[in-house]
ZADRENLO-896402 format. One line per 10 residues: number of its first residue (from 1); for each residue x, y, z of N, C-alpha, C. Coordinates in steps of 0.2 Angstrom, whole numbers. Layout:
<sites>
NUM> X:Y:Z:X:Y:Z:X:Y:Z ~ ... $
</sites>
This chain:
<sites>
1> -1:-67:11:5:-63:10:3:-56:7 ~ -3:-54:8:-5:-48:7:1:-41:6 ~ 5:-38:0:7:-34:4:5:-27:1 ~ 5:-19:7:5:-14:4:12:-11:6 ~ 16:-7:0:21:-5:1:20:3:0 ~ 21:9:3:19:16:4:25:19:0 ~ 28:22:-3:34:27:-4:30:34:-4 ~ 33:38:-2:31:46:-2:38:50:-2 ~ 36:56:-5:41:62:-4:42:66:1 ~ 37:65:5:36:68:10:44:64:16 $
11> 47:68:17:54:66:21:52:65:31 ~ 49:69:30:48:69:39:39:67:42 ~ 35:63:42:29:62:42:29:61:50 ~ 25:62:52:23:62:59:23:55:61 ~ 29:52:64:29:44:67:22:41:71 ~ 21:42:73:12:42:77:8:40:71 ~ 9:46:66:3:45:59:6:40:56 ~ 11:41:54:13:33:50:12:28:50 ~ 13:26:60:11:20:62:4:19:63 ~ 2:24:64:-9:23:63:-11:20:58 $
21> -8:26:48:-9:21:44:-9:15:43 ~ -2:14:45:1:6:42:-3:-2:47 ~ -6:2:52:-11:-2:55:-16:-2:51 ~ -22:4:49:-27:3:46:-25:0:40 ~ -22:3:34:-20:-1:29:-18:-8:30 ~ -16:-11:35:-16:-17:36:-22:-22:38 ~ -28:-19:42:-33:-20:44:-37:-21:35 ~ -38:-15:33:-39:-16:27:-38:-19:20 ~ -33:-20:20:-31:-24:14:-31:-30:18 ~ -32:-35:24:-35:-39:22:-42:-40:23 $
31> -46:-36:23:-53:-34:23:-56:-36:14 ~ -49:-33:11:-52:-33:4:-49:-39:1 ~ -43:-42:3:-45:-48:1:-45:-55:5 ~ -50:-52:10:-50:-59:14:-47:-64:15 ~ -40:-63:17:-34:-65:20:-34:-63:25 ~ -31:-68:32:-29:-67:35:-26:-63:39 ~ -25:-55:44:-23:-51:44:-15:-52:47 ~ -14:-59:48:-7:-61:52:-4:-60:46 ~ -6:-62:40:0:-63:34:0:-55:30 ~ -2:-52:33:-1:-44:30:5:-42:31 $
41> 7:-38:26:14:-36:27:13:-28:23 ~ 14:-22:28:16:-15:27:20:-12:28 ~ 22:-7:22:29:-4:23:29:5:21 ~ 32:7:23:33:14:22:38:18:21 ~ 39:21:17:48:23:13:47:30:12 ~ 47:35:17:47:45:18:53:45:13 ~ 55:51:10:60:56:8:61:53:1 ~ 58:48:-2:61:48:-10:60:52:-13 ~ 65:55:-17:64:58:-22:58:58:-28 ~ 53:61:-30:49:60:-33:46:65:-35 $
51> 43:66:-41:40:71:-46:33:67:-49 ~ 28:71:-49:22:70:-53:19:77:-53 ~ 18:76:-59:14:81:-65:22:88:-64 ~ 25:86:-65:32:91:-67:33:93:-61 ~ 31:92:-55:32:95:-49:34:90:-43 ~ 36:95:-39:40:91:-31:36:91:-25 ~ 29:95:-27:23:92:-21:24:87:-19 ~ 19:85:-15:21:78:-11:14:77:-16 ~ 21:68:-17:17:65:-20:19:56:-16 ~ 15:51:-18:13:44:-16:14:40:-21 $
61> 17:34:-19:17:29:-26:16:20:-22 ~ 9:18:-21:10:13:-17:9:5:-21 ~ 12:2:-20:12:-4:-21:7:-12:-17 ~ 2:-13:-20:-2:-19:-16:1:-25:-18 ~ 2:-29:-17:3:-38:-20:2:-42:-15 ~ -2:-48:-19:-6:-53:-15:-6:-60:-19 ~ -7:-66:-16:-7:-70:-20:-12:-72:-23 ~ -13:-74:-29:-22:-72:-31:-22:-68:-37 ~ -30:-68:-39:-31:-64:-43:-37:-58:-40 ~ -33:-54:-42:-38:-46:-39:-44:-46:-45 $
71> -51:-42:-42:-54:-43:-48:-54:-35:-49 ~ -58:-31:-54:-58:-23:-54:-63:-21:-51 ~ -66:-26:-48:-71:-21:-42:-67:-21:-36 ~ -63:-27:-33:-59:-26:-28:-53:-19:-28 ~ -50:-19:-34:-46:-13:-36:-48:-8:-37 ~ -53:-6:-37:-59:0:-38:-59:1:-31 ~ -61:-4:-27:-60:-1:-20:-57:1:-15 ~ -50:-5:-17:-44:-1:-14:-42:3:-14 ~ -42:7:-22:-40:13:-25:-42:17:-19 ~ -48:19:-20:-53:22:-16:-51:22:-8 $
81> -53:16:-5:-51:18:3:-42:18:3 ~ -38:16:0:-30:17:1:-30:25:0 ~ -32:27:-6:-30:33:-5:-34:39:-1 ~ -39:40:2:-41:42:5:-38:43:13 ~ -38:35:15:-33:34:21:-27:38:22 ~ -23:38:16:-17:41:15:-16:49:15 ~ -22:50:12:-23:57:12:-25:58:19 ~ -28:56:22:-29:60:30:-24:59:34 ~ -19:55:34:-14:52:38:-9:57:36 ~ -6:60:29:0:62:29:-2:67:25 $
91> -8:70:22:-9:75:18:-8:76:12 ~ -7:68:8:-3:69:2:-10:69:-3 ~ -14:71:-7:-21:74:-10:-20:65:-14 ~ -27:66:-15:-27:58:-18:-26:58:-28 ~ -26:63:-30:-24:63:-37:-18:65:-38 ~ -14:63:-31:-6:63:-31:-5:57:-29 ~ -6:52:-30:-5:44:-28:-8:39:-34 ~ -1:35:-34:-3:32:-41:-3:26:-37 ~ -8:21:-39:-7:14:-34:-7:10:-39 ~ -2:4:-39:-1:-1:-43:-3:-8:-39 $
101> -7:-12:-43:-9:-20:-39:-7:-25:-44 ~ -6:-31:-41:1:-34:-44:-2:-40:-40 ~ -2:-46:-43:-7:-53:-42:1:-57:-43 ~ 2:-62:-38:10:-65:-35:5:-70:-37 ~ 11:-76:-41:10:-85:-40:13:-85:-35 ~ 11:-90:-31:12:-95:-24:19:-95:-25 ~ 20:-97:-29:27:-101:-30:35:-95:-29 ~ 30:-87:-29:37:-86:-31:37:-79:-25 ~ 31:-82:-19:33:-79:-14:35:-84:-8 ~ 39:-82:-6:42:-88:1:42:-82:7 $
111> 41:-89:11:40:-87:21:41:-93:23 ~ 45:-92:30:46:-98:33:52:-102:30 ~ 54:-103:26:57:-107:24:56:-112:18 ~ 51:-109:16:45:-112:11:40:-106:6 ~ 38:-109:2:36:-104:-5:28:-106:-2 ~ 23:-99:-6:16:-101:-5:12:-109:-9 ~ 17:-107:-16:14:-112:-20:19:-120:-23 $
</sites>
């Protein structure tokens, strides 16, 4: 149940770019936690409102969560390849992206009609 969830400021991104990222970020993340790539799940949310460093540049704010525990070398890398990916996709500089990773019990993700744990 891998997920990456993208929000940006950016209101109009190029549909074609989007869907390329949301592929690789998918391909990826389960790459990095060797999962599955059927239970990947990515999202992408143009036009929020958002501010970093007191400005309206275009900025990023992504969300990972997985069932498990992430180590800080896995998160070191995501860091890394997420933002870079993202940067070439929709041009948002990667010290404008803040990415938060977030470890789910089983128990309190559900699919199917059933919870992980």
């Amino acid at each position: 149940m891998p997920l990456i969830n993208v929000q940006t400021s950016i209101s109009e991104p190029d549909k074609a770019s989007v869907e390329t990222l949301l592929k690789a970020l998918s391909a990826s993340l389960a790459k990095h936690t060797g999962k599955p790539e059927s239970y990947v799940m990515t999202a992408f949310k143009p036009g929020v409102s958002m501010t970093f460093a007191g400005t309206l540049e275009p900025v990023c704010y992504v969300e990972v969560k997985s069932i498990g525990s992430f180590t800080p070398t896995q998160t070191q890398a995501m860091s890394q390849d997420f933002s870079q990916q993202i940067e070439q996709a929709i041009a948002v500089p990667k010290q404008r992206i803040y990415l938060e990773f977030a470890d789910a019990k089983g128990y309190l993700w559900g699919w199917n009609g059933t919870t992980f744990g």
